[in-house]
N, C-alpha and C positions, 0 to 999 in steps of 0.2 A: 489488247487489253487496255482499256481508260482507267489511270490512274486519278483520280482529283486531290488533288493540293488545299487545305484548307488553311488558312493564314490564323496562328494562333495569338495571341499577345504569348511571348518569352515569360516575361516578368508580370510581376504582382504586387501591389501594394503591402497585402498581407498574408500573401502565400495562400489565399484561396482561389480559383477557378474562377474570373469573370467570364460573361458571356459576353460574344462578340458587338463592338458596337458601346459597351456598358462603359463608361466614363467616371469620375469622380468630379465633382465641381473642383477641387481646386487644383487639378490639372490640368484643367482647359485656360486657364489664367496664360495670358500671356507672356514671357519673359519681360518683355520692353513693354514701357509706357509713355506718350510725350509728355505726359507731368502728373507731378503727383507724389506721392512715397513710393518709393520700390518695394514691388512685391517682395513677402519671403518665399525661399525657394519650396519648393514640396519634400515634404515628407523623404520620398522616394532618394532623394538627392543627399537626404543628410542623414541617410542608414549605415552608412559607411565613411571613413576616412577618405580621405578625398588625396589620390597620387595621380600627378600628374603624367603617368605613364598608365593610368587604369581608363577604360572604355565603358565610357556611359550608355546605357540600351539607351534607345533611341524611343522617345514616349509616344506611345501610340494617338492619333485623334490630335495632337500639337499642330494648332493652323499658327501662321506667320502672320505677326499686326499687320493691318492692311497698308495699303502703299501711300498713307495719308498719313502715317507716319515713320517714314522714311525721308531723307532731305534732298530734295531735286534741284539741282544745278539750272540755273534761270541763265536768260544771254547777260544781266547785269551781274552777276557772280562771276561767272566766264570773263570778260570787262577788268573786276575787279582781281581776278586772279592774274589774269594778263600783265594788269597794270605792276599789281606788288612782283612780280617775278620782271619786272626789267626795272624797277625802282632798284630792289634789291641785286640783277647783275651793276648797274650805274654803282651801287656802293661796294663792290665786290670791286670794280675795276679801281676805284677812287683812293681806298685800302690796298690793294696793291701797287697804285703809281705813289702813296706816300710812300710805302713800305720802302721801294726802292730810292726813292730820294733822302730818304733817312741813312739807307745805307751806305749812300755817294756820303752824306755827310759827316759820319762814321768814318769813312776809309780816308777822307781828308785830315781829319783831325788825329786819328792815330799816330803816333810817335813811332820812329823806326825800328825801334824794340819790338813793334807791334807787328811790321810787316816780314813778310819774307824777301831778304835783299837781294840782290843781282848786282852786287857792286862791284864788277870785275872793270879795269879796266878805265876809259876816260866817257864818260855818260853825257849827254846834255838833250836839249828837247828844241825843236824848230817850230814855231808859228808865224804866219802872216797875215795881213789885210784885216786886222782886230778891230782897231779902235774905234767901236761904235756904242762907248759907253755903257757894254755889257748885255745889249741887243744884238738879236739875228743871233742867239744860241753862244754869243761871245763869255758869257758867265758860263753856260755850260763845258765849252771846253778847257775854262781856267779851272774848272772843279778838276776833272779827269786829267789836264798837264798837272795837278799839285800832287793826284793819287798815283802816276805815274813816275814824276819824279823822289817819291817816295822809295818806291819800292828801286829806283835805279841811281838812287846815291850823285843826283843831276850833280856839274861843277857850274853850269853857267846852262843861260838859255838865249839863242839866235833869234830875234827878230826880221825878216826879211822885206820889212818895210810896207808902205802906206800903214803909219801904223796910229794915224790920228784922220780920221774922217768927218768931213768930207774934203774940210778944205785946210789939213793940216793942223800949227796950233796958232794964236794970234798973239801968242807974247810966251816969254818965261811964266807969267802968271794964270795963265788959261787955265781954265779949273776943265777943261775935256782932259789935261795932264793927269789928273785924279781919278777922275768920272770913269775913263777910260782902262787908265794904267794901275794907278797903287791901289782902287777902291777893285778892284776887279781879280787880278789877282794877287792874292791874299793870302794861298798857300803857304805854309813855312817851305814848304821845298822850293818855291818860287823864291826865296827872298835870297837870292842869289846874284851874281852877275847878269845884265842883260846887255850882250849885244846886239844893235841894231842898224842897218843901211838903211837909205831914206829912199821912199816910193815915188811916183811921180803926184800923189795926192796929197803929200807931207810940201814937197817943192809950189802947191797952191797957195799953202799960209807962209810964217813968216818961218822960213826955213833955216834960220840961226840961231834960235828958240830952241829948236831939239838937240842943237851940239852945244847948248853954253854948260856955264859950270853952273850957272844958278837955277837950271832944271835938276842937278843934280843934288843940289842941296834940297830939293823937294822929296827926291828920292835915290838914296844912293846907287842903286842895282843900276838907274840908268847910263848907258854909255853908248851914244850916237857920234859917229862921224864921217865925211862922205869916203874916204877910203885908211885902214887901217888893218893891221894883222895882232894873230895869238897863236902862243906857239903854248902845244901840250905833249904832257906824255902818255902814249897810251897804255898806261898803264897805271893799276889804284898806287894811292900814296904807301900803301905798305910793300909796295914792290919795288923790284930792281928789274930795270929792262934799259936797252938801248934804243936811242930812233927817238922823233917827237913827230908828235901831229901840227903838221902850220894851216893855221885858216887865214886866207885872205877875203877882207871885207871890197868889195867895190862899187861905187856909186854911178849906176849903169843909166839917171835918167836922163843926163846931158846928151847921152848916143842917140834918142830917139827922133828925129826929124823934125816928126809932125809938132813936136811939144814948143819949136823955137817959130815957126810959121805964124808969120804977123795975123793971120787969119783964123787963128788957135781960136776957140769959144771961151778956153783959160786960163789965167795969168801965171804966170811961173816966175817965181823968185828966184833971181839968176845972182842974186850978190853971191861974191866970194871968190866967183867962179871965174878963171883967166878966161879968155875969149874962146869962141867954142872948140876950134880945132887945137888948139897949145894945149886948151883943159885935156880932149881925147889923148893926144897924142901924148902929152905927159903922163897921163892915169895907165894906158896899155904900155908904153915904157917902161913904168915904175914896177910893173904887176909881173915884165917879162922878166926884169933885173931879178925880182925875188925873188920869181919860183925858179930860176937857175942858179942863185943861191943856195937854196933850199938843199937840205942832206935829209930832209920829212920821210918819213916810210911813206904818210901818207896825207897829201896837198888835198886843198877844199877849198873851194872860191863859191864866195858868198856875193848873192846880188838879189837884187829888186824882179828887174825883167828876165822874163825867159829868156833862152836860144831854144830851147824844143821845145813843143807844146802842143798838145791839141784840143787845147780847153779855148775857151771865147776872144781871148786875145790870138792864140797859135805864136807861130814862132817871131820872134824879132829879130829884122833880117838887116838890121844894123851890127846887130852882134853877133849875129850869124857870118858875117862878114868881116866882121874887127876882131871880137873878141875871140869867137874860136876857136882860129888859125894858132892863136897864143897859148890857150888852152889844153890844143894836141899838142904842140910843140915843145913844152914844157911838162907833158904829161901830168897832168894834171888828174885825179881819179874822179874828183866828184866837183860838179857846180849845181849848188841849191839856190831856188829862187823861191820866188811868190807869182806878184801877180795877178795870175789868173788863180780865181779863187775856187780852187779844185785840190785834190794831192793829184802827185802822178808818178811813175818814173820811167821813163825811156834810157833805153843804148842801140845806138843805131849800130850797122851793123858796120857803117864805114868809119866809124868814129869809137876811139878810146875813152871817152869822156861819158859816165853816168851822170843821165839830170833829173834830179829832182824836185819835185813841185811842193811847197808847204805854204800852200794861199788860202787854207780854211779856217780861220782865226773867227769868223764872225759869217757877214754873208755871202751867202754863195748859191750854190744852181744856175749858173749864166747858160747852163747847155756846153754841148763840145761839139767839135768840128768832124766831120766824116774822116777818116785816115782807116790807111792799108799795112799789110804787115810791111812794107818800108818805115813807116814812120817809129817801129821799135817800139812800142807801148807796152808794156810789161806789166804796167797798175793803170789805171785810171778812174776816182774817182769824184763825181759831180756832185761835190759836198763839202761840209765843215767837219772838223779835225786835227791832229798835227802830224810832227813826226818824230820819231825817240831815235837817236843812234846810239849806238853802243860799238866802240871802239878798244882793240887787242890789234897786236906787232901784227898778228897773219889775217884779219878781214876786221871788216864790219859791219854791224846787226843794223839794218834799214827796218824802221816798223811801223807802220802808217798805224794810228789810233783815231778811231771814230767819239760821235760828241757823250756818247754812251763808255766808254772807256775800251770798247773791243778792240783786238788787234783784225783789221780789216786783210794787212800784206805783209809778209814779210821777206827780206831777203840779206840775205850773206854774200858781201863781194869781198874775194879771198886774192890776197896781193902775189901768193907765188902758186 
């Protein structure tokens, strides 16, 4: 049986029967026009309240404006679309690198009310190899040591020497003194103690310049001298505890060989210094006498040059040799240096003595040297940064921070 299907129009303009094909003129009007007045809509459209949940018949004989006007994407549109979509990521990234430099300056400027403290205990912050006038990222890590020593309640801060580049400073009046040191950093948490040992690039210029008293009248925080100690307690000033922390300071660039060879390419300012061997032999005497003095929970010897290392210098097999031997035998926990301008920290496995590397003050990626699990590397990294410890009676918090403020490492060395 054939059924036929005839296709009726539903709807009706006025509820009479057209016949198939049969049109109104102003239905055939097309919605869209490319200029002109807009049409009004028909009849049909405005018989009823208009909800936007109600279904409109679909009008019979309605053709679509032809494709002449409609808007066709050319290859210079494409071009032009291309282009405003990477102008606008370029301002999307530009708004967020201010965004966050706003916020480093913010966290600087806050008052400690502001932050959340960590003030347990004896805090202070370690940088090396800086003073390049606030160049090679040197401004960025004085921002991030000022928001750190915020939040950690600093008593003082270690400088590990070359800490005036290239060639040291040329007088008590050297404005690199400024350039480098007070104009740089500017932190209130910086404006504290700064100890410092002298590098073998500070021993280029006039190296009595950085220990007189009339550098210090420039800036007081300064305190440079080629060997010297500080004795703390580990613990905050509202506590009661027993034991102190002794840091011994030592001026390690007399040990290095190459530096006294008439053949040097560099001049080294040797005033002050007794003759070479008296000097060594005196400074590791003095340094043995102390730390067997010492009743410290916990010993720390500060220097310039490495003994372990596996950054672009490696180890210094002068003090690898001398100083050491003094080192383990006096048990000594920790010896922080500079240097080589990386962090790092190794414990070998035949030696009691953790070393620390804090040489990214400024520039740095010299590369590093190939080493095996003998060499005891534990951190190493080939960049700019510093270091925070945080000191209590039973360990101490080691915390390598990058020029972004991140904690990169950290470790706890626990004394029972």
């Amino acid at each position: 049986m054939n059924t036929t299907v005839r296709n009726e129009p539903l709807f009706r303009k006025s509820g009479s029967l057209k016949e198939e094909g049969e049109m109104d003129a102003e239905e055939i009007k097309p919605f869209f026009r490319p200029s002109g007045p807009s049409p009004s809509l028909p009849a049909s459209y405005s018989s009823a309240p208009f909800s936007p949940f109600s279904i409109r018949p679909q009008q019979q004989g309605r053709k679509h404006p032809p494709h002449s006007a409609w808007w066709k994407p050319t290859r210079r549109d494409a071009i032009v679309l291309l282009l405003g979509a990477l102008v606008g990521w370029i301002l999307l990234k530009l708004i967020f690198s201010s965004m966050s430099f706003l916020r480093s300056q913010r966290q600087q400027q806050q008052t400690p009310e502001q932050l959340v403290p960590e003030r347990h205990g004896l805090n202070f912050l370690v940088v090396g190899d800086w003073g390049r006038r606030g160049l090679y990222n040197q401004s960025q890590v004085a921002i991030q040591m000022g928001r750190i020593g915020w939040q950690l309640g600093i008593e003082f801060v270690i400088s590990t020497g070359d800490n005036f580049y290239d060639t040291g400073l040329n007088g008590t009046d050297d404005p690199k003194f400024a350039a480098s040191f007070t104009n740089v950093f500017t932190a209130p948490s910086l404006q504290t103690k700064w100890y410092a040992v002298l590098g073998n690039h500070d021993y280029m210029g006039n190296v009595l310049s950085q220990m007189s008293s009339e550098l210090v009248k420039r800036d007081l925080r300064w305190h440079c001298r080629r060997e010297f100690e500080v004795h703390h307690s580990p613990c905050s000033k509202n506590e009661l505890c027993k034991g102190s922390v002794d840091l011994f300071f030592i001026d390690t660039t007399p040990f290095v060989d190459e530096y006294w060879d008439s053949n040097s390419k560099h001049v080294f300012d040797w005033r002050g210094l007794a003759p070479r061997e008296n000097q060594l032999k005196s400074q590791l005497q003095g340094l043995a006498e102390k730390l067997d003095k010492s009743n410290a929970i916990w010993k720390i010897v500060i220097g310039h040059h490495t003994v372990r290392s596996v950054g672009h210098h490696g180890d210094t097999p002068e003090l690898v040799n001398q100083l050491l031997p003094v080192l383990e035998k006096y048990r000594v926990d920790v010896y922080i240096n500079g240097h080589d301008h990386n962090l790092q920290h190794i414990k070998r496995s035949n030696s009691s003595v953790h070393f620390f590397t804090s040489g990214g003050g400024s520039k740095a990626f010299k590369g590093l040297q190939d080493y095996g699990v003998e060499a005891g590397v534990k951190f190493v990294f080939d960049g700019q940064g510093f270091l925070a410890v945080s000191i209590v009676p039973d360990f101490i918090l080691f915390r390598f921070y990058d020029v972004f403020g991140e904690v990169m490492y950290s470790y706890q060395l626990h004394k029972w």
